[in-house]
N, C-alpha and C positions, 0 to 999 in steps of 0.2 A: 504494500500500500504506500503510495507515494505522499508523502508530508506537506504540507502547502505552506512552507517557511517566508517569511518576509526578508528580504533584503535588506540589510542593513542603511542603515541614514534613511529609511522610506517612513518614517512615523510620521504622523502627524505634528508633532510638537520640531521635531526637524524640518518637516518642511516650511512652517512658520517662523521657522529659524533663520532656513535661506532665505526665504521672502524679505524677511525685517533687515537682512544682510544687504541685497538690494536695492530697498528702499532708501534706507541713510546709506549705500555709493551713491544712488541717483542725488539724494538731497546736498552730499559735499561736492558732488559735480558741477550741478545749480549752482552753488556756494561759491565755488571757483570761478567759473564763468562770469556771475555778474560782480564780483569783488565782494563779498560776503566773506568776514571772518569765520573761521571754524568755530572759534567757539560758540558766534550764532546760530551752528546747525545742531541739533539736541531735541530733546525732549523738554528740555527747563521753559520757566513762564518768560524769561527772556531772550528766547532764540527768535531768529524771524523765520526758519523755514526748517518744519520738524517733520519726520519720518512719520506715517502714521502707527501708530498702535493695533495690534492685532483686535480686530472683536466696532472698532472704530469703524463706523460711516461717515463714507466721503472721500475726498479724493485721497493717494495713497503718498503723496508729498504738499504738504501746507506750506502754501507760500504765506508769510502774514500781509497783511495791509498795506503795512509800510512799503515795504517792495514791492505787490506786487504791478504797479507797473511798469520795472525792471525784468522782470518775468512774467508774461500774464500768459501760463502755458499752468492749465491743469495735466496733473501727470496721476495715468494708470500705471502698474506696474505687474504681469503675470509671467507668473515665474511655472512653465511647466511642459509638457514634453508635447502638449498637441492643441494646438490653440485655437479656439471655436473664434472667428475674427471679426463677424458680425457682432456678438455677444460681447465681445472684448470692447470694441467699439463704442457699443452705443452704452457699456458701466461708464466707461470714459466723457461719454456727453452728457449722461444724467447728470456726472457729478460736477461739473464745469460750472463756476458762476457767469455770471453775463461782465462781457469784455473779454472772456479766457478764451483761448485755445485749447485745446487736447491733444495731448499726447499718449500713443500710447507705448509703455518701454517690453521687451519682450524676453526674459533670457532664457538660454537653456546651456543644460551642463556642458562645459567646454567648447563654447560657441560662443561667438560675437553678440552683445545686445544689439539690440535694434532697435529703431524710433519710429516707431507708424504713426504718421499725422496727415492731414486734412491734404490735399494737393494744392489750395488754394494758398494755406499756409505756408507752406514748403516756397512756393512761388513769391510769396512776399518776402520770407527771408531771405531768398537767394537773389533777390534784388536790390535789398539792403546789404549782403556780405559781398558781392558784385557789381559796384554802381561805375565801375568805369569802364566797362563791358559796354562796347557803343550797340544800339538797339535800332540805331533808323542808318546804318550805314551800310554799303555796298556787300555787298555776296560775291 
């Protein structure tokens, strides 16, 4: 009779272990990008942009007020081996406030994260990180 053994690191409590791993890299990555001190990123009442807490509703990196419109990019974050991307998506838009963006971040084990966001968005900021890329000139 063959034993139906779990794999190790697969529990539950592990796997919200890598999630929350994730989360606060995405939030010290935020951090770094727009000039946010580390010690801003945390859990504390004085951080501006905190990891979410497992069991929390809403989006999965709080940007606070103050900054956010230095980032106004709500971020999902799924960490898993097979990702339903409609579903992914639209957790990502419920939780979004009005002026946000969505992001969504995606990892898996020993693979590149990845950023799925909106095409329109993508389009804006490659316009802003590209502005002397002539756009009415000859071909």
């Amino acid at each position: 009779m063959k034993r139906n053994r779990r794999r190790p690191g697969t529990s539950i409590s592990s796997r919200k272990s890598k999630a929350r791993g994730q989360q606060k890299k995405i939030a010290r990555l935020i951090a770094e990008a727009i000039g946010i001190p580390p010690e801003k990123v945390g859990y504390g009442d004085d951080c501006l942009i905190k990891p979410k807490r497992m069991g929390e509703a809403g989006v999965d990196v709080h940007i606070s007020e103050q900054i956010r419109k230095r980032f106004p990019i709500a971020c999902e974050c799924k960490n898993t081996k097979s990702l339903g991307l409609t579903d992914a998506v639209k957790q990502a838009k419920e939780y979004m406030k009005a002026g946000y963006n969505h992001w969504l971040v995606c990892y898996r084990h020993k693979q590149k994260d990845l950023i799925i966001m909106d095409v329109d968005m993508f389009f804006k900021l490659y316009s802003k990180a590209y502005p002397e890329i002539e756009k009415d000139g000859e071909i």
